[in-house]
Structures are given as C-alpha cells and as structure tokens.
N, CA, C and O atoms as a GROMACS GRO file, in nm:
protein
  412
    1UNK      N    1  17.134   6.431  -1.376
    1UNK     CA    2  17.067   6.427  -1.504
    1UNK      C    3  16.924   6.470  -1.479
    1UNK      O    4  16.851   6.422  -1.392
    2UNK      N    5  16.886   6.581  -1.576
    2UNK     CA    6  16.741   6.574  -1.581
    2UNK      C    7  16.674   6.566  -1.684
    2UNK      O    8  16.729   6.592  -1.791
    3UNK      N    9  16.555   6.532  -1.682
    3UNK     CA   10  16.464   6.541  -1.758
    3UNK      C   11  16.359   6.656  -1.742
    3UNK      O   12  16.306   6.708  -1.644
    4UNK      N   13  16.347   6.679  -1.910
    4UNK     CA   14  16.259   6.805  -1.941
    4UNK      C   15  16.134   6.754  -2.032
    4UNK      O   16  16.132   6.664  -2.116
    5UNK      N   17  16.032   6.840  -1.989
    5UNK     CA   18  15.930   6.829  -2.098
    5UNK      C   19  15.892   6.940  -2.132
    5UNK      O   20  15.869   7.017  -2.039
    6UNK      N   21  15.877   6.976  -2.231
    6UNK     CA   22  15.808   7.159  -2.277
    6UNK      C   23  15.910   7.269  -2.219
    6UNK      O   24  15.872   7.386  -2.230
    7UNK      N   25  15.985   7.255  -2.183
    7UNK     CA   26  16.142   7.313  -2.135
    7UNK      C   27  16.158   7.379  -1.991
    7UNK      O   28  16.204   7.481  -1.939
    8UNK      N   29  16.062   7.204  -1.940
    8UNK     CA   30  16.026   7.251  -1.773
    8UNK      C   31  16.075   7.113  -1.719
    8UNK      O   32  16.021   7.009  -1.755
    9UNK      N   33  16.195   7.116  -1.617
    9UNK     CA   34  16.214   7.003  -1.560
    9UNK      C   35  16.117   6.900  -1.471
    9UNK      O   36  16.058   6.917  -1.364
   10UNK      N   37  16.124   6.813  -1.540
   10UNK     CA   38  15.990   6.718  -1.432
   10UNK      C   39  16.058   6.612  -1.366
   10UNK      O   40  16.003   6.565  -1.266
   11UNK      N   41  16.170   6.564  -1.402
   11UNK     CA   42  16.244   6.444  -1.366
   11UNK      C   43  16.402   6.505  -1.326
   11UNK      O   44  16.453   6.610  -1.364
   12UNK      N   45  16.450   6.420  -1.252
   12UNK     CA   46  16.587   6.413  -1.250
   12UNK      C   47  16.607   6.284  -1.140
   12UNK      O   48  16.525   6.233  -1.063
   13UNK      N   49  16.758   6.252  -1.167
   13UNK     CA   50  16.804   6.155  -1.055
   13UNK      C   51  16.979   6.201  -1.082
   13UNK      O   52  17.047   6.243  -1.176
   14UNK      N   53  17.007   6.153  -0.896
   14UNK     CA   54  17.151   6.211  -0.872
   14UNK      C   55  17.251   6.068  -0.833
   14UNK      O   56  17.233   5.975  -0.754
   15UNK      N   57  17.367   6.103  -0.934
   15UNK     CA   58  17.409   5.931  -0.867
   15UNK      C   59  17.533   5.996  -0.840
   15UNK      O   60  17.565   6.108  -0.879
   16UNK      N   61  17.614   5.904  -0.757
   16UNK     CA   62  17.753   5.900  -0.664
   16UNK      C   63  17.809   5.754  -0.692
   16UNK      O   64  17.761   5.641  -0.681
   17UNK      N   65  17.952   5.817  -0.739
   17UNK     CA   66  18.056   5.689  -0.756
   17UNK      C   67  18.119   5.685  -0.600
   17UNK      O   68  18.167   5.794  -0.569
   18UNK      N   69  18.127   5.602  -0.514
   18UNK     CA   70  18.181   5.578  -0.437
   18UNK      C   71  18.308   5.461  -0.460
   18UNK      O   72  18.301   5.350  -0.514
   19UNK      N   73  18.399   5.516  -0.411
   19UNK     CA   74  18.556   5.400  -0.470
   19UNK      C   75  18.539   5.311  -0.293
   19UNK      O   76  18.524   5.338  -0.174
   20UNK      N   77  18.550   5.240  -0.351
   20UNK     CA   78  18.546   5.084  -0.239
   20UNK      C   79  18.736   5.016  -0.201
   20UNK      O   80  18.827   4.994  -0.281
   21UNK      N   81  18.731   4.998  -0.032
   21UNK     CA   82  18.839   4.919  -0.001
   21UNK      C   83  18.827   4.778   0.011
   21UNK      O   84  18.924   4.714   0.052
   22UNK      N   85  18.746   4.734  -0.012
   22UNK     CA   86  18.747   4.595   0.037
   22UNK      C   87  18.646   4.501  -0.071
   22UNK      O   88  18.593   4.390  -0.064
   23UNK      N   89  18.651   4.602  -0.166
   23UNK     CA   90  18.631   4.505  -0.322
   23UNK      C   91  18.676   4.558  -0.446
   23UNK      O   92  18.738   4.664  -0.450
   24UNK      N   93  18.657   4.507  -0.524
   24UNK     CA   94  18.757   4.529  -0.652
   24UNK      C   95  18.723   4.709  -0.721
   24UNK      O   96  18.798   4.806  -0.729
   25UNK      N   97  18.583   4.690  -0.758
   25UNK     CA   98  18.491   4.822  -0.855
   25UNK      C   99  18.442   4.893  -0.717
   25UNK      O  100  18.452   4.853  -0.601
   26UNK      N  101  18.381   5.023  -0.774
   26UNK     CA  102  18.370   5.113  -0.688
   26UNK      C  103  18.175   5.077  -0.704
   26UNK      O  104  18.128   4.990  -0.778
   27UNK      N  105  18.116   5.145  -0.640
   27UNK     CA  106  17.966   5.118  -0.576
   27UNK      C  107  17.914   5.243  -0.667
   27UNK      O  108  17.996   5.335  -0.670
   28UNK      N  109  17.793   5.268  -0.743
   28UNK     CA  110  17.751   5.376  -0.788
   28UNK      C  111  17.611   5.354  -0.729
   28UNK      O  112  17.533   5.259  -0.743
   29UNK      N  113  17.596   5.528  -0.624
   29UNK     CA  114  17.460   5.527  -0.586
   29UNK      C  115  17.371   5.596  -0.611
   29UNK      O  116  17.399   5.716  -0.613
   30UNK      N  117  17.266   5.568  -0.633
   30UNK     CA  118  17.153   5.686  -0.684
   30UNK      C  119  17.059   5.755  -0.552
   30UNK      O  120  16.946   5.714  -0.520
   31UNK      N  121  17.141   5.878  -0.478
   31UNK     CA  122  17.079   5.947  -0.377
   31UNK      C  123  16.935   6.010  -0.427
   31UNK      O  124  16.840   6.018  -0.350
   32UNK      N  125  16.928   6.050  -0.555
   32UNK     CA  126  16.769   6.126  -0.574
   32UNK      C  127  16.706   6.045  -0.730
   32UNK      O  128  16.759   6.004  -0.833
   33UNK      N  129  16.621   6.050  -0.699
   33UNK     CA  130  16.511   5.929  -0.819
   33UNK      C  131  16.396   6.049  -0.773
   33UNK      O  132  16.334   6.041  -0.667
   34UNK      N  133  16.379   6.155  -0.867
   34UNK     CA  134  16.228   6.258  -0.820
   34UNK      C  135  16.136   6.245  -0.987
   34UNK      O  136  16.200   6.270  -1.090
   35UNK      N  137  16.038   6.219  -0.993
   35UNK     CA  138  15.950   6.244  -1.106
   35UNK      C  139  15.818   6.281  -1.039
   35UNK      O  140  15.739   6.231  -0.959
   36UNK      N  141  15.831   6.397  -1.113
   36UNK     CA  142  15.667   6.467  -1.069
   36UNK      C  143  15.557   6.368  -1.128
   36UNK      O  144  15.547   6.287  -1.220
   37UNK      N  145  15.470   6.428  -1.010
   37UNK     CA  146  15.355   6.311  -0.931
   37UNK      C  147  15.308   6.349  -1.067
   37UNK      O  148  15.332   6.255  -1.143
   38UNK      N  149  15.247   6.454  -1.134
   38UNK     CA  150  15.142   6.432  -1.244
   38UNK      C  151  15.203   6.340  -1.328
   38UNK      O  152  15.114   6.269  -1.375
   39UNK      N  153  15.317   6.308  -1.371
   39UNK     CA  154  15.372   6.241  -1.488
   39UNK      C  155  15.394   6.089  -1.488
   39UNK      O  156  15.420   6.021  -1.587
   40UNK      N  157  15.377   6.034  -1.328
   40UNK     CA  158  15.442   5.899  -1.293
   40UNK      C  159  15.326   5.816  -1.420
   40UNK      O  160  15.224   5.832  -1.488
   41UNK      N  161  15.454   5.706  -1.381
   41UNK     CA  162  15.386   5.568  -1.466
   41UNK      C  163  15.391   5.616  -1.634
   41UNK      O  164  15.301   5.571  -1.704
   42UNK      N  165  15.479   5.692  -1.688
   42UNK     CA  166  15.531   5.695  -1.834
   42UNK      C  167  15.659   5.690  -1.883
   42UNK      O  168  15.695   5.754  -1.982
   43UNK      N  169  15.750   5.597  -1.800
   43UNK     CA  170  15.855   5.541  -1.823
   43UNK      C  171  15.995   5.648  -1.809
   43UNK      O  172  16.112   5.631  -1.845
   44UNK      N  173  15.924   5.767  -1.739
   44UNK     CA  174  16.034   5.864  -1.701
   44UNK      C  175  16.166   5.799  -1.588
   44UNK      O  176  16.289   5.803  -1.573
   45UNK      N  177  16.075   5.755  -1.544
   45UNK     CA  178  16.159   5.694  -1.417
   45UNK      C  179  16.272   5.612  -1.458
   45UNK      O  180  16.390   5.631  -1.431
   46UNK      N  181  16.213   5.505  -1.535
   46UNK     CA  182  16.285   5.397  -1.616
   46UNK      C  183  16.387   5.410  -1.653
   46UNK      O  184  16.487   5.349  -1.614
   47UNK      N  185  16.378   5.537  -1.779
   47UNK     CA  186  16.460   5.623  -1.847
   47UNK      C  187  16.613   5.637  -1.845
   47UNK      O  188  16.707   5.614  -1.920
   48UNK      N  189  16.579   5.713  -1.650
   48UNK     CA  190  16.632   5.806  -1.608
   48UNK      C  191  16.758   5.670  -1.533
   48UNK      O  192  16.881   5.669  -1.524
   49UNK      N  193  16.656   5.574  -1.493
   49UNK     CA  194  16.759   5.498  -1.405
   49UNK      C  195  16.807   5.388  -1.489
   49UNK      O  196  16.867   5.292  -1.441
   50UNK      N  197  16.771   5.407  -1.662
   50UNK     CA  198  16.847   5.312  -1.760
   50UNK      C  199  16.989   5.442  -1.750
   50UNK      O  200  17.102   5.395  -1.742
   51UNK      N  201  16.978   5.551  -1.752
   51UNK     CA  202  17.145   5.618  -1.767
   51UNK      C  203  17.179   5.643  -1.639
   51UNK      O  204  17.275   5.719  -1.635
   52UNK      N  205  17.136   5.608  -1.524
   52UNK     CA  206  17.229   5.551  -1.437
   52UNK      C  207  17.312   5.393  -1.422
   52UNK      O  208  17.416   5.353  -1.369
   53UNK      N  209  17.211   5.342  -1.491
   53UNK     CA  210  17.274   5.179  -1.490
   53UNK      C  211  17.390   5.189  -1.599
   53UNK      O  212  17.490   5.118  -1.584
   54UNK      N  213  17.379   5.272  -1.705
   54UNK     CA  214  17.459   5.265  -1.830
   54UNK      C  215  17.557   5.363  -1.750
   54UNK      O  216  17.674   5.324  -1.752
   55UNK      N  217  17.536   5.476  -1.682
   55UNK     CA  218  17.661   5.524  -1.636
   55UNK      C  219  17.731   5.442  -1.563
   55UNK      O  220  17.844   5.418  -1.606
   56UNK      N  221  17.693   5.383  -1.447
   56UNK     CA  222  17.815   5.292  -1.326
   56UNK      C  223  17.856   5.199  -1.396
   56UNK      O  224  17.972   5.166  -1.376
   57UNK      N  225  17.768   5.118  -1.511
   57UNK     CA  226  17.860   4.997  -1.636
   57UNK      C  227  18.009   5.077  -1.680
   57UNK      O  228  18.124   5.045  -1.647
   58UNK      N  229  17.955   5.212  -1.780
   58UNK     CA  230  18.068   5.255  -1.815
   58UNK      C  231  18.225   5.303  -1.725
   58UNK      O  232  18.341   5.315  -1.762
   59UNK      N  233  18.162   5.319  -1.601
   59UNK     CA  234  18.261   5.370  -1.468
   59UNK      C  235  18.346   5.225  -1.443
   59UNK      O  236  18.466   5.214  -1.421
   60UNK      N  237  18.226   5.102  -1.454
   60UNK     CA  238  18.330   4.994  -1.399
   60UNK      C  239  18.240   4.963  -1.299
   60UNK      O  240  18.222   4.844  -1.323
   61UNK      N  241  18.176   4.986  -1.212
   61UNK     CA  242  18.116   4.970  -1.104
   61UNK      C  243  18.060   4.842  -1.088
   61UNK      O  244  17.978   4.793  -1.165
   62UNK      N  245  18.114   4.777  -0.962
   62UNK     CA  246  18.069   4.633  -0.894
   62UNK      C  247  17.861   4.615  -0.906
   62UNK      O  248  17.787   4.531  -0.957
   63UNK      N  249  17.836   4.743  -0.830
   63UNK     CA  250  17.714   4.750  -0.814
   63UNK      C  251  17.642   4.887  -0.833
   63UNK      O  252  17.711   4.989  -0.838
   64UNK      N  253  17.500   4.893  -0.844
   64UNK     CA  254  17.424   4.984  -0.821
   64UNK      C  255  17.329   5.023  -0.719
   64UNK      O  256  17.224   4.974  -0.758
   65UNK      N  257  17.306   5.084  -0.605
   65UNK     CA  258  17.235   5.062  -0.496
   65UNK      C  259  17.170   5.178  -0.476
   65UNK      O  260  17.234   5.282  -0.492
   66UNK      N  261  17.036   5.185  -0.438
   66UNK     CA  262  16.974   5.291  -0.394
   66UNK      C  263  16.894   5.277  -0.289
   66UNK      O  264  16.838   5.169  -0.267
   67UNK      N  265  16.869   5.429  -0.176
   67UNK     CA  266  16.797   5.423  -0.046
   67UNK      C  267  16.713   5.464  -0.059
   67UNK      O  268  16.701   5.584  -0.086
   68UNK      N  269  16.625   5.391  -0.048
   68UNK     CA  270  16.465   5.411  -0.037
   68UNK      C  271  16.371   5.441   0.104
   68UNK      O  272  16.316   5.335   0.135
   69UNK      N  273  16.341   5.530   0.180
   69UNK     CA  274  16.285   5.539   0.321
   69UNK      C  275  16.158   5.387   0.318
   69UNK      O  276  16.083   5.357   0.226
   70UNK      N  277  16.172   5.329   0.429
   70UNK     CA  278  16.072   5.211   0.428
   70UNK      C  279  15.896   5.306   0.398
   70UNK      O  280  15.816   5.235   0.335
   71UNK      N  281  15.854   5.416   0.428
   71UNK     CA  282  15.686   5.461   0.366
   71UNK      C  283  15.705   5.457   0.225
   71UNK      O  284  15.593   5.451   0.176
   72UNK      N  285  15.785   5.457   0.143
   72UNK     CA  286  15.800   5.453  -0.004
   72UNK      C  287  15.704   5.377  -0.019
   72UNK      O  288  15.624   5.454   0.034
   73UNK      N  289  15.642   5.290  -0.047
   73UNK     CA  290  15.589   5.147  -0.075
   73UNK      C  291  15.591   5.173  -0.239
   73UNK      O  292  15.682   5.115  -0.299
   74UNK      N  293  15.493   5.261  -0.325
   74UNK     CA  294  15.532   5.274  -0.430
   74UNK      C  295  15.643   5.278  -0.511
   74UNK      O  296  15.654   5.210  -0.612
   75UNK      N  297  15.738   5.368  -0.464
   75UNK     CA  298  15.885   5.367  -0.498
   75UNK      C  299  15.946   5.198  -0.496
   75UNK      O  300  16.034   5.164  -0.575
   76UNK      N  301  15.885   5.100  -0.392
   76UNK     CA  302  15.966   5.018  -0.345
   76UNK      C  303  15.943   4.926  -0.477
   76UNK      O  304  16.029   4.865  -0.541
   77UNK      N  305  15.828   4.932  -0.496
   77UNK     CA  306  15.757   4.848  -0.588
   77UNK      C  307  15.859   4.925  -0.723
   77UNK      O  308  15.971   4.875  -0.730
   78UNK      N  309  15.842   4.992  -0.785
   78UNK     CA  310  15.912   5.081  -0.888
   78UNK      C  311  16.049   4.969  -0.898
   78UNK      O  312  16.060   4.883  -0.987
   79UNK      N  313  16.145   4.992  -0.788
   79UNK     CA  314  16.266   4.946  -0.801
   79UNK      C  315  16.254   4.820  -0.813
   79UNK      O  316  16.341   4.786  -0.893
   80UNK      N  317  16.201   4.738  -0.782
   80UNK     CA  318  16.146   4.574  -0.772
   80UNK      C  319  16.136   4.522  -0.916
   80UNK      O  320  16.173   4.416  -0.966
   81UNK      N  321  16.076   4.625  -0.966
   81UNK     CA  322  16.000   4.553  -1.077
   81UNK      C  323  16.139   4.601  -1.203
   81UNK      O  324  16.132   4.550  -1.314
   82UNK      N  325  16.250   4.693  -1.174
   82UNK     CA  326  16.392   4.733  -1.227
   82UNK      C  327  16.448   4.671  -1.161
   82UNK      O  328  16.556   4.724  -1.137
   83UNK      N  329  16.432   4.553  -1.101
   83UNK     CA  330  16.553   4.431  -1.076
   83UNK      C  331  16.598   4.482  -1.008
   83UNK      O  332  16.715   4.451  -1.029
   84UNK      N  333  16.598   4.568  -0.905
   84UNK     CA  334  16.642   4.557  -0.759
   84UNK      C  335  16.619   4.496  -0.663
   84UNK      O  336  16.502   4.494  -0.625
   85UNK      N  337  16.707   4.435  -0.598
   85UNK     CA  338  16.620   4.397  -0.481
   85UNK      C  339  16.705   4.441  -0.352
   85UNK      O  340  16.814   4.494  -0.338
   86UNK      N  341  16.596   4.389  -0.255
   86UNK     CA  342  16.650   4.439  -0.104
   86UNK      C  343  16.778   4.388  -0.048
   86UNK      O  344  16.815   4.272  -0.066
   87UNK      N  345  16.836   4.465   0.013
   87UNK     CA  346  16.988   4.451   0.085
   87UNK      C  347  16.957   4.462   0.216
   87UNK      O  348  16.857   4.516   0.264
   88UNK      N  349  17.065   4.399   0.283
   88UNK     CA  350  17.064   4.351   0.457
   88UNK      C  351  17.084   4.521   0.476
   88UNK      O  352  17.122   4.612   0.402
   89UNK      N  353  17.028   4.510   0.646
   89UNK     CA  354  17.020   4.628   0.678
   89UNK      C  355  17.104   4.760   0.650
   89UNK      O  356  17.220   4.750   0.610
   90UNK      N  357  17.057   4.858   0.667
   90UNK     CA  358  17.139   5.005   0.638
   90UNK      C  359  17.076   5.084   0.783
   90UNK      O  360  16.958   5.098   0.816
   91UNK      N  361  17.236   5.142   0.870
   91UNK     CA  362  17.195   5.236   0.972
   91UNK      C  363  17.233   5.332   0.929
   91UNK      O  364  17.326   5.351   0.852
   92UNK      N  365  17.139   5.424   0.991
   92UNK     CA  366  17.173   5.598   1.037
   92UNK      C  367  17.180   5.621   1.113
   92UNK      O  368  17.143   5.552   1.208
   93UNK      N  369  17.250   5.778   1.125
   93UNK     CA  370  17.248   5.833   1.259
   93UNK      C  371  17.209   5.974   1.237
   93UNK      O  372  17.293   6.035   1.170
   94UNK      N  373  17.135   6.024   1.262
   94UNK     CA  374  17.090   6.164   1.262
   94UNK      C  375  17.194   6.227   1.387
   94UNK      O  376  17.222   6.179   1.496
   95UNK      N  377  17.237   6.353   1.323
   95UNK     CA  378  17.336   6.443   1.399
   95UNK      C  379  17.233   6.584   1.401
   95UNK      O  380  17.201   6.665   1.314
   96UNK      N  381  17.199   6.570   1.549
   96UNK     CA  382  17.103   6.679   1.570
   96UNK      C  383  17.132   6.775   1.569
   96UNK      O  384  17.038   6.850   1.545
   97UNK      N  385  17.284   6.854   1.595
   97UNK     CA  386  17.337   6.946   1.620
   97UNK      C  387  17.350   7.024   1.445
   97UNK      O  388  17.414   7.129   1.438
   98UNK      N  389  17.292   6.968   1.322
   98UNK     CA  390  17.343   7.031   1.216
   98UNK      C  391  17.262   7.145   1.265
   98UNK      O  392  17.155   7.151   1.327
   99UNK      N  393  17.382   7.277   1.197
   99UNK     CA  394  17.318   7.381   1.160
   99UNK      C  395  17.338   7.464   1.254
   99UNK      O  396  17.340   7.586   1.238
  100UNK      N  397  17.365   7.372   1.421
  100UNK     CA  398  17.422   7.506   1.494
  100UNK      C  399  17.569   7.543   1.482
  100UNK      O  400  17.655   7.508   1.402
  101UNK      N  401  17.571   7.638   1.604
  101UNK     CA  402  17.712   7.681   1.582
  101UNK      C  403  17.840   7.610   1.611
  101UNK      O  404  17.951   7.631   1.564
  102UNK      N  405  17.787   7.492   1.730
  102UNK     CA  406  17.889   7.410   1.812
  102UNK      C  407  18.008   7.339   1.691
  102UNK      O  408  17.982   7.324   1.572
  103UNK      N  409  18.105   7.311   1.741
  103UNK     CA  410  18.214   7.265   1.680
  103UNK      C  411  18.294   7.143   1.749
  103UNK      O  412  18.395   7.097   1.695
   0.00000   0.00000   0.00000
C-alpha cells in the first residue's frame, strides 16, 4: 500500500501473511513502514499501519509483528506508542555468498 500526496508517493508499508504450524491463525508481518523524512509526525504512518492492522483482522491473523533494526530509536518509539511492544529475541544470519555465482 502506498500513500500519495500531490500524485507523488511519500509513504508506503509492505505486509506478509505468513500461515503458522504450531498455532491456530497465520502471523501478518509488516517488512517495510517508509514515510519520507519531510512529512513524519502527520499521522501518515498511523494511517498506513491502521490498514495493516485492519488487513491481518480481516485475514484472521493471530498477530501482527514488525522488525525494527535496534538504531531505529525513533521508529521504536513510533511502534510503542501503536501498542506494540517488544518480543523475545529474533536471530539472523547473513548469507555472505548472495549474489555470487556459487551454488
């Protein structure tokens, strides 16, 4: 979904239904939350992640979860104050090899 102003995208966010084995509803995640820096703090954000919450309701979805890199601090605050809160740890693994040729 994006958002436009003057018929120039300034906002968007990307969500993913993930179907779950080991609970009932499937998980809906929001991989991208972007609002351009000139515009923050006018409820774009809000908006954007009220029709993600209204989408994973309508899907059925157990939960809503999103990854935030720990330098966010602003972002972190954002989601905090939209009734998120923090979840027990999340690992990665960076696969250095993207992009070459190896197989």
């Amino acid at each position: 979904m994006v958002y436009e102003d003057e018929g120039c995208i300034v906002a968007c966010i990307s969500i993913h239904f993930i179907p779950q084995l080991g609970i009932r509803r499937d998980t809906a995640l929001i991989s991208y939350l972007v609002v351009d820096s000139t515009i923050r703090s006018k409820g774009i954000g809000k908006k954007l992640k009220e029709f993600a919450t209204a989408s994973a309701r309508k899907r059925g979805c157990e939960s809503i979860q999103v990854h935030c890199h720990s330098r966010r601090i602003d972002a972190h605050r954002f989601y905090e104050r939209q009734g998120y809160k923090e979840a027990p740890k999340y690992f990665s693994k960076r696969l250095d090899n993207y992009g070459s040729n190896t197989r």
